[in-house]
C-alpha positions in Angstrom: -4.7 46.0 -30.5 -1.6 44.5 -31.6 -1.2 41.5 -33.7 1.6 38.9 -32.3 2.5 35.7 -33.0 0.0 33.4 -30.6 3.3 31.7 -29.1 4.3 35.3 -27.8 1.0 35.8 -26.3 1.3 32.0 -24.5 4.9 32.8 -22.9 3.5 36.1 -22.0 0.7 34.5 -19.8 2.6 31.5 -18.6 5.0 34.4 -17.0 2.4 35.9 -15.4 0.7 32.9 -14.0 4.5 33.0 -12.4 5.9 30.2 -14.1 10.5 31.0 -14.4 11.8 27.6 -15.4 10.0 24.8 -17.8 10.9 21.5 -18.7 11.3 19.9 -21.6 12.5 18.4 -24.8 11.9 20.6 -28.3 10.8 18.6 -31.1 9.7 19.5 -34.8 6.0 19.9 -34.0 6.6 22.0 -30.6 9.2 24.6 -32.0 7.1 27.7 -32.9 6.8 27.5 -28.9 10.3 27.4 -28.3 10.7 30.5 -30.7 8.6 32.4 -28.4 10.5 30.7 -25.4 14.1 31.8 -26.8 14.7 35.0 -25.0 12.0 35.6 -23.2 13.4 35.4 -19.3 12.0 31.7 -18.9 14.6 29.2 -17.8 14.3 26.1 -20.1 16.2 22.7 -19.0 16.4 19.9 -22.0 15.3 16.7 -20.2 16.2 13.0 -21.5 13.0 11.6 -21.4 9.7 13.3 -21.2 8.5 11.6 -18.3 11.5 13.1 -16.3 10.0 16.7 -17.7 6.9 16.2 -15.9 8.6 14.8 -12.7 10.1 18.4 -12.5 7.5 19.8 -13.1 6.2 18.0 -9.8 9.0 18.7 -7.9 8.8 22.3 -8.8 5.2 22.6 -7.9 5.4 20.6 -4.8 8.0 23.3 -3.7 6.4 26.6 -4.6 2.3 26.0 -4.7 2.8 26.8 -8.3 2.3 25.4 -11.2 4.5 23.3 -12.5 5.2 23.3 -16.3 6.7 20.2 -18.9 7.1 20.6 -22.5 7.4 17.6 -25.4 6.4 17.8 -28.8 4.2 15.6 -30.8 3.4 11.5 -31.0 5.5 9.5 -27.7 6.3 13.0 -26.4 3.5 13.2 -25.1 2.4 9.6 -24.4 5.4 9.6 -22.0 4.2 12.4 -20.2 0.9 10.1 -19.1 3.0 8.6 -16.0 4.0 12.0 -14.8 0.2 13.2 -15.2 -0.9 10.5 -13.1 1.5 10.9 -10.4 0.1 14.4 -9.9 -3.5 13.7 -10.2 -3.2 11.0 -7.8 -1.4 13.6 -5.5 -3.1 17.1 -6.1 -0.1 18.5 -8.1 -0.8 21.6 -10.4 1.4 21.3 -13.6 1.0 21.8 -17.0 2.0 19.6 -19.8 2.2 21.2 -23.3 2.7 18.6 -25.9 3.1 19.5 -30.1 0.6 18.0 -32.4 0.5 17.3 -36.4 -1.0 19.8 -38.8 -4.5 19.8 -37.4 -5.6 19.4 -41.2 -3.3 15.8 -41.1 -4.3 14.2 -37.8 -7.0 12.2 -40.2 -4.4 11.0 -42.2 -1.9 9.2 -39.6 0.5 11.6 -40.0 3.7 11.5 -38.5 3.8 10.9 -34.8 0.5 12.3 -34.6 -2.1 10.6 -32.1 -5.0 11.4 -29.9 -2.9 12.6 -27.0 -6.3 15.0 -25.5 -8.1 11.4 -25.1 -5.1 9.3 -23.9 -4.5 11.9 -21.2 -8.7 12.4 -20.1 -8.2 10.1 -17.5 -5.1 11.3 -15.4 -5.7 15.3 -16.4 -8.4 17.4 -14.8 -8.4 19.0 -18.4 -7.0 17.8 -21.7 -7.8 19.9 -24.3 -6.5 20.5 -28.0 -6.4 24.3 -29.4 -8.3 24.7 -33.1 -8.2 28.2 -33.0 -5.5 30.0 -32.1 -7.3 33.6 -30.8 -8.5 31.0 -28.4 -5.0 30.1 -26.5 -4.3 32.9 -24.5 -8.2 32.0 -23.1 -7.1 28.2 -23.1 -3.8 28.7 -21.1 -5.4 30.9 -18.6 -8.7 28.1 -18.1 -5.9 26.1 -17.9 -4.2 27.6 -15.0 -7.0 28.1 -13.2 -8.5 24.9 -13.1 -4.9 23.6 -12.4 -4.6 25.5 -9.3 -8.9 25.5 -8.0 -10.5 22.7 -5.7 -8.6 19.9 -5.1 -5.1 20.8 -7.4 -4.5 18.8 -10.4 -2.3 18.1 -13.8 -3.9 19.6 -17.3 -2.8 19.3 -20.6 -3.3 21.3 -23.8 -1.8 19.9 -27.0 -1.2 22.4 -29.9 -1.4 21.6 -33.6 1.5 22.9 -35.4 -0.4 25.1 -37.8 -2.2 26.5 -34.8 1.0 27.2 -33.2 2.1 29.4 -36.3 -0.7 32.1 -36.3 -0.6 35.5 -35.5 -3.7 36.8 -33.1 -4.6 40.4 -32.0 -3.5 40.6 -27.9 -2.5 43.2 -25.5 -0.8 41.7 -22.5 -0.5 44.2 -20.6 -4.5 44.6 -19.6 -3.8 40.9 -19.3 -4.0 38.9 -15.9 -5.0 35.7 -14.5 -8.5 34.5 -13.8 -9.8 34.4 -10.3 -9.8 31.3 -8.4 -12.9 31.0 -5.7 -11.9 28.9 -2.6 -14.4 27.5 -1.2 -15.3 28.2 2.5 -17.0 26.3 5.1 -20.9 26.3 6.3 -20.9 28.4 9.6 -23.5 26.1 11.0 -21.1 22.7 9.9 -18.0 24.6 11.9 -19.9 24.9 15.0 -21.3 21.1 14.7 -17.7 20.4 14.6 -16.7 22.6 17.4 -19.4 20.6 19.6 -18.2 17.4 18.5 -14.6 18.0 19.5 -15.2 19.8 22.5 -17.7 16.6 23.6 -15.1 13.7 22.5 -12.7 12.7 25.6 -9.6 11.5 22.9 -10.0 13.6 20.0 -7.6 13.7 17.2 -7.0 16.0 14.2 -5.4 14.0 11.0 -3.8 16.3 9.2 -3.4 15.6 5.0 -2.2 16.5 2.2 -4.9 19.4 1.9 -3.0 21.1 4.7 -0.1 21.5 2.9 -1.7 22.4 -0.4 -3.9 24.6 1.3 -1.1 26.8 3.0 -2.8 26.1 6.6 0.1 24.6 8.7 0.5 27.7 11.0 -3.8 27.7 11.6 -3.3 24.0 12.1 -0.9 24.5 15.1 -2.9 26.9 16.4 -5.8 25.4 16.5 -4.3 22.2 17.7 -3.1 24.3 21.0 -5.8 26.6 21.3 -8.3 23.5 22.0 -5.2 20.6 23.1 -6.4 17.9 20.6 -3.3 16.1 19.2 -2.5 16.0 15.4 -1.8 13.2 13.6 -0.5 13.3 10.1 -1.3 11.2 6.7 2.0 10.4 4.5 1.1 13.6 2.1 0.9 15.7 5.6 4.3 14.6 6.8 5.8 18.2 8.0 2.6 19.9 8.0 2.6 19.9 12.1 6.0 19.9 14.1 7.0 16.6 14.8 8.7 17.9 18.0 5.8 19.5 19.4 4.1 17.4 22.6 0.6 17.6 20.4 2.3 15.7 17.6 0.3 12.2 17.4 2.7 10.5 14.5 1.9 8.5 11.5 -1.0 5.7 12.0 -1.0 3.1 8.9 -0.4 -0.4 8.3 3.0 0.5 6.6 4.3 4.3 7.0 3.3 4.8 10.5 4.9 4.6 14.4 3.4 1.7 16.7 2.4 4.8 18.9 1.0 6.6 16.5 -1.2 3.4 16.0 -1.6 2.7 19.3 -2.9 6.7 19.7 -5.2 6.1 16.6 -7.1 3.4 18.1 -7.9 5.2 21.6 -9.4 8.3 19.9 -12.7 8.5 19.9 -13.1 11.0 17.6 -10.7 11.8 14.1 -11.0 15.6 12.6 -9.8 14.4 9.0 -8.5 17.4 7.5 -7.5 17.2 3.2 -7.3 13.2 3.5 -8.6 10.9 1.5 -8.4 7.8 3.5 -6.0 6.1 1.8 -5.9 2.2 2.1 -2.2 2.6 3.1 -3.2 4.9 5.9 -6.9 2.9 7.0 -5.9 -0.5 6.4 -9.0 -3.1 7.2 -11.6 -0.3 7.7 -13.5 -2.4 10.5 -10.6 -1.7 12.5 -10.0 1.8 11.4 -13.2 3.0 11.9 -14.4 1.4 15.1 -16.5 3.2 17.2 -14.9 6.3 16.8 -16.7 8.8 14.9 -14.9 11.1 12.0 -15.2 14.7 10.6 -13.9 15.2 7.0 -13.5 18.2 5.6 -12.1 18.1 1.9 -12.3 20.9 -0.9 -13.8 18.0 -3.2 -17.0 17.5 -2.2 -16.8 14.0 -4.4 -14.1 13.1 -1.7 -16.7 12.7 1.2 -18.3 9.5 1.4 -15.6 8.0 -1.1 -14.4 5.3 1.0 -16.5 5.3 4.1 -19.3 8.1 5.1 -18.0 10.5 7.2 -20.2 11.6 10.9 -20.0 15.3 9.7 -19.0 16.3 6.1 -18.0 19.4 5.6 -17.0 21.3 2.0 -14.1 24.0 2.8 -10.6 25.0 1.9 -8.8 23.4 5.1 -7.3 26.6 6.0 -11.0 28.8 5.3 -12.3 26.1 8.0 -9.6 26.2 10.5 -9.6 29.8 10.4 -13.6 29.6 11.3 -13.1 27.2 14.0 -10.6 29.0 15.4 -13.0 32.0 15.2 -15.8 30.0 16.7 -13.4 28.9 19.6 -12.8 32.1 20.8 -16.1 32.6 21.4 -16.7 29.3 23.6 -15.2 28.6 26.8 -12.6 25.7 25.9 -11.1 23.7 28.8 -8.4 21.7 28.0 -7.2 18.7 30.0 -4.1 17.1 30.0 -5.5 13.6 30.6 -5.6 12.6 26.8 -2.2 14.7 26.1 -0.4 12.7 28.9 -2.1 9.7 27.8 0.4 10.4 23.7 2.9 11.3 25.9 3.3 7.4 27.6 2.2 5.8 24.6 5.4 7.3 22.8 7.8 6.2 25.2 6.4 3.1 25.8 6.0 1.5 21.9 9.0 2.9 19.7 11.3 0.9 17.6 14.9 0.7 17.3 17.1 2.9 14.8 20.2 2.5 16.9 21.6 -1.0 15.4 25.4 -1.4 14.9 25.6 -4.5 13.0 27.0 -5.2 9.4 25.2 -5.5 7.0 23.5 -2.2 7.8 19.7 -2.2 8.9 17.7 0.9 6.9 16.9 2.0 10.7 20.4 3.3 11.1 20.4 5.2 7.9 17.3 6.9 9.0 18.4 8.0 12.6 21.9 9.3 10.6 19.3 11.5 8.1 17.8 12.9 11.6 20.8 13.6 13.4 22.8 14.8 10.8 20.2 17.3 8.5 18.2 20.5 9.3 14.6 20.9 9.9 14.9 23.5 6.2 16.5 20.5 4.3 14.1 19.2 1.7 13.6 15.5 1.2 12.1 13.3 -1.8 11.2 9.9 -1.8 9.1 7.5 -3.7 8.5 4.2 -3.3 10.0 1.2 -2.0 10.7 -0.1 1.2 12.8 2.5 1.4 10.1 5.2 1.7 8.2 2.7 4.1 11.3 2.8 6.3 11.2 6.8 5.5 7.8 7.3 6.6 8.7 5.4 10.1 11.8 6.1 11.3 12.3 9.9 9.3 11.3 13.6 10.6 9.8 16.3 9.1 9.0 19.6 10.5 7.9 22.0 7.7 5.6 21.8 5.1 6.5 21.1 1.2 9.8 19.6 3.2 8.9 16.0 3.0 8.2 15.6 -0.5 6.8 11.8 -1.7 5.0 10.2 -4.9 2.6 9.2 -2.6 -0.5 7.3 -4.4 0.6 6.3 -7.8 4.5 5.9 -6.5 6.1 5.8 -9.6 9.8 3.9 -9.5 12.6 6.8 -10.5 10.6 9.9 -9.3 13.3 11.0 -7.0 16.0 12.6 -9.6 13.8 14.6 -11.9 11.9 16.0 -8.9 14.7 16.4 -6.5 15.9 19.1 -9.8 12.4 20.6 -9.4 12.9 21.4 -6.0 16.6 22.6 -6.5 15.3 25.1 -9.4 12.3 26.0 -7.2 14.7 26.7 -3.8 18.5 27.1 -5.2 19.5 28.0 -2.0 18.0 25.1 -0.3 19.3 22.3 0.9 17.5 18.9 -1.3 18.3 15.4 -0.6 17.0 12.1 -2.7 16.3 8.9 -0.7 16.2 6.8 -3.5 16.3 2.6 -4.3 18.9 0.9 -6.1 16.3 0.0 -8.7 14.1 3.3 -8.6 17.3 5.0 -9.1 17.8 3.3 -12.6 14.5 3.9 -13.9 15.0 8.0 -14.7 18.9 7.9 -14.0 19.6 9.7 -17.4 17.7 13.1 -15.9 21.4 13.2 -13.9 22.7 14.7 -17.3 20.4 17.4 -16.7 21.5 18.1 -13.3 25.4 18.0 -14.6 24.2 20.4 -17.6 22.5 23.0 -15.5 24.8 23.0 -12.1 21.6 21.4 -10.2 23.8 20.2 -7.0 21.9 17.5 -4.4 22.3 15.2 -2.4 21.3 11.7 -2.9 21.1 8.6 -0.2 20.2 5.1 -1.7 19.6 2.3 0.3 20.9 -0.1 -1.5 20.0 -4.2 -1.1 20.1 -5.4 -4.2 16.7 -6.6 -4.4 13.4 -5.6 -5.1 12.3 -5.3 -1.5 9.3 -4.4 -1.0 8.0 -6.9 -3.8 10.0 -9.6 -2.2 8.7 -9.1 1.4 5.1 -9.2 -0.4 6.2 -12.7 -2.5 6.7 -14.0 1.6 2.8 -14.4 1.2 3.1 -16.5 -1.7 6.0 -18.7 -0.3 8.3 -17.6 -3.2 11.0 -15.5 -4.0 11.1 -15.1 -7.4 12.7 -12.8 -10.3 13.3 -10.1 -7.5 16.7 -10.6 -7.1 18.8 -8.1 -9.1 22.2 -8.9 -7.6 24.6 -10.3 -10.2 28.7 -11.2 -10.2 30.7 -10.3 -7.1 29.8 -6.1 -6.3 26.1 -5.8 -8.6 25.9 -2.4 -10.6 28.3 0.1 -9.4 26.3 2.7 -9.2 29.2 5.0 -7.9 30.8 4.8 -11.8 27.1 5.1 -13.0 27.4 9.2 -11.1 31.2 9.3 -12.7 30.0 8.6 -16.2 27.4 11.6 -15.8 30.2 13.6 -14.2 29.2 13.7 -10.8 30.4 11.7 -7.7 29.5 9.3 -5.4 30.5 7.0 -2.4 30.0 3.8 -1.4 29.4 2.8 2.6 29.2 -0.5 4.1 29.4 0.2 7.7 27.1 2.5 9.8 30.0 4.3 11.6 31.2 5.8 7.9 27.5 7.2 7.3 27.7 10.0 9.3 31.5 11.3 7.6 30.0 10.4 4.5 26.7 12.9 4.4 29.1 15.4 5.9 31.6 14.7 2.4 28.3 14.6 0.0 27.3 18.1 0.9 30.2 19.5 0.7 30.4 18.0 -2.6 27.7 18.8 -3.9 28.0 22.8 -3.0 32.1 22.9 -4.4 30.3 21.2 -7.5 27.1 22.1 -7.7 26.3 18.5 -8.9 24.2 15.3 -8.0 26.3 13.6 -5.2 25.7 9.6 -4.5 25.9 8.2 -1.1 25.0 4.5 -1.5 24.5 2.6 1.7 24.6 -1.3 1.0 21.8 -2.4 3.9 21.0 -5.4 4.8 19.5 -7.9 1.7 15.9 -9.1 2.8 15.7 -6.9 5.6 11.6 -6.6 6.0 9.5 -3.0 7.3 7.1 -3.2 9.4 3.3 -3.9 8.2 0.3 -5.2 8.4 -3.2 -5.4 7.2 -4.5 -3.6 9.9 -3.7 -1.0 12.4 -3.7 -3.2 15.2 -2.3 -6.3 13.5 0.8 -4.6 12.0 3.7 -7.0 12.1 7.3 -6.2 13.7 10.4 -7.8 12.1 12.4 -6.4 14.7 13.2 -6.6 18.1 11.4 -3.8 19.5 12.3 -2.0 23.1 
């Protein structure tokens, strides 16, 4: 067998776990790596802060099912990384962060910019592991991969002393390949107790999670949906994974991202098929409310997820496609009748409880921005947010009809998310079409990652919503009868964040009125296709304008007028 150095045998296997572009930043203890890496076929793009690496790394995974891979090198390389690692563990996101380490013969002696990254990162990894021997990598990366990608998905880590790094090991890549991943499949005896439940309920309704879209099942989803007529609702890390268009599509229920009719819908179901949700306290609000009398079905590839925030009336263990393909299965064999009673019943409740997008008044209200988005993009445009009242607003008023479309920070919501994984998504899909919704303060937290865009030719679009305030935190100080050290307005115009896109080379408009939004989305694209470049189109919106919410589904609080 022949002998290589172990950094060839690592690139070899992350290519063949199907890994094209990385993300990172070299440093002294990572470069026998990046020796490998030079050459090799494996698009690298230099980030300006690590935690932006493993943002793309998010965005990139998000967008292809893969995994997504972020490079640093010893010491705050890697504690920087820990925010990224969270962000994806708290979302099911496979990536791989591969930090340098110290001479593992030094890390006793407080060498330089050598610390305990394996233990730091334990708790946000599904796997953080340090190599001592280097014949063991190619077996390490490959663990690594698969436990990245099996069950519920999740971040890993693997942190490589440079002395490791420099060996030479005895591989043959090509009887090489990955290791097999078993996905889990549902109890045929659970699948019918399931089928009987549905079939007895008179208002079920499906919720469909975040497991649908990691688990590939949108198109069993819909046919399901229509093969037994039970509505499908959809958690925040669903959004797009049923068509919102569709007359089966039962909205958003929450006490802050959701539709009143959604909420209205959730409340007269007497049964919920939760499929790949974890019950978020976003989504449930007050539980007494949210559970009712209704009774609930969870199915979740983690068994440890059932029973975590309330027990479930049937629990069932399955990949949420494997169990939708069995109950569709199982269907086919029953005589289903379905009614339009229930059906009709969605149908009234949408007309009759929606809220207004279609406000003319200076200073703009966020609704307008949102019904511009929907009239003016694609159903194949890809969309990031993260969090704010911005994405509150996003997850009311926006549409999405595709899976891995809608793509949001949803748990840990870190502020600055959206440009480093609005460039994941652009590497993963460079034909597509990717648009930021971004804060005027999350937008300053990872602005530098705009160089990296600029460097590489990564063109997007991105819409802030800019009020000069920390919004969300301000409409929560209400509660405490303050508003204090949220207000980051200052002299006559604030930051101009248009000069902020100029000094990384890239362009951007300013809009005060909601009649120039429309001409101003239409300029941004083409902008960002002539230059293949991040383009800015900053909407100033009204300054304490408040979302909708609540702290519970049926006491969630309107701020304005509704129809």
């Amino acid at each position: 067998m022949p002998r290589i150095p172990v950094m060839q045998a690592v690139v070899e296997i992350l290519k063949s776990e199907g890994v094209d572009t990385v993300f990172g930043c070299p440093g002294a203890a990572i470069l026998p790596l990046y020796q490998s890496l030079q050459g090799s076929g494996i698009e690298h793009l230099i980030v300006r802060h690590e935690e932006g690496a493993t943002h793309m790394a998010d965005g990139w995974a998000r967008t292809t099912g893969g995994v997504g891979v972020a490079i640093g090198t010893s010491g705050p390389a890697g504690t920087n990384m820990i925010t990224g690692l969270y962000t994806a563990q708290a979302d099911s996101v496979p990536i791989l962060c591969i930090t340098g380490q110290a001479d593992s013969r030094k890390l006793h002696t407080e060498a330089f910019q050598a610390v305990d990254i394996v233990e730091i990162a334990k708790p946000v990894t599904k796997w953080a592991v340090q190599a001592k021997e280097a014949a063991q990598l190619p077996w390490i990366f490959r663990e690594a991969f698969r436990i990245a990608r099996s069950g519920r998905p999740g971040p890993v880590l693997i942190d490589l002393p440079i002395d490791v790094q420099k060996q030479l090991i005895e591989w043959d890549s090509s009887i090489d390949s990955p290791l097999p991943i078993t996905v889990p499949t549902p109890s045929a005896a659970r699948v019918e107790r399931a089928l009987d439940m549905l079939l007895a309920a008179e208002r079920p309704l499906i919720l469909a999670g975040g497991g649908v879209v990691l688990g590939e099942a949108s198109k069993q989803l819909l046919a399901v949906a229509e093969k037994l007529g039970v509505p499908v609702g959809v958690t925040l890390m669903g959004k797009g994974s049923f068509p919102e268009g569709h007359e089966l599509f039962a909205g958003m229920a929450g006490i802050q991202t959701s539709q009143r009719w959604a909420n209205a819908a959730f409340l007269e179901s007497d049964l919920v098929l939760a499929l790949g949700a974890r019950f978020g306290d976003r989504h449930t609000g007050e539980l007494d409310t949210y559970r009712g009398e209704r009774k609930f079905i969870h199915v979740d590839i983690e068994p440890t997820q059932l029973g975590k925030v309330f027990g479930p009336d049937l629990g069932i263990v399955s990949d949420t496609g494997a169990f939708l393909d069995a109950l569709l299965v199982a269907a086919e064999k029953r005589t289903v009748t379905t009614g339009r009673a229930w059906v009709d019943r969605l149908s009234d409740l949408k007309e009759a409880l929606p809220r207004r997008d279609d406000f003319e008044s200076v200073p703009i209200k966020a609704p307008r921005v949102f019904k511009e988005i929907n009239d003016y993009y694609g159903e194949d445009t890809y969309f990031v947010t993260a969090i704010g009242l911005y994405q509150i607003w996003s997850g009311q008023f926006q549409k999405a009809h595709k899976p891995r479309h809608y793509q949001v920070c949803g748990q840990a919501g870190p502020l600055g998310w959206e440009i480093p994984a609005a460039i994941g998504v652009k590497k993963a899909k460079p034909e597509a079409e990717v648009v930021g919704v971004v804060g005027d303060y999350s937008f300053q937290f990872l602005v530098e990652e705009l160089a990296v865009a600029a460097q590489y030719d990564v063109g997007f679009v991105l819409i802030m919503l800019n009020n000069e305030y920390l919004g969300l935190i301000r409409q929560a100080e209400t509660g405490y009868d303050m508003n204090f050290e949220v207000d980051i307005h200052y002299d006559a115009n604030g930051t101009d964040n248009v000069k902020i896109m100029e000094a990384y080379g890239c362009a951007g408009v300013r809009v005060v009125d909601p009649t120039e939004i429309r001409a101003s989305l239409e300029w941004a694209k083409k902008e960002a296709d002539r230059t293949s470049r991040p383009v800015l189109v900053e909407i100033m919106i009204e300054r304490e304008g408040n979302a909708a919410m609540g702290k519970a589904l049926d006491s969630v609080v309107e701020f304005e007028p509704v129809p």
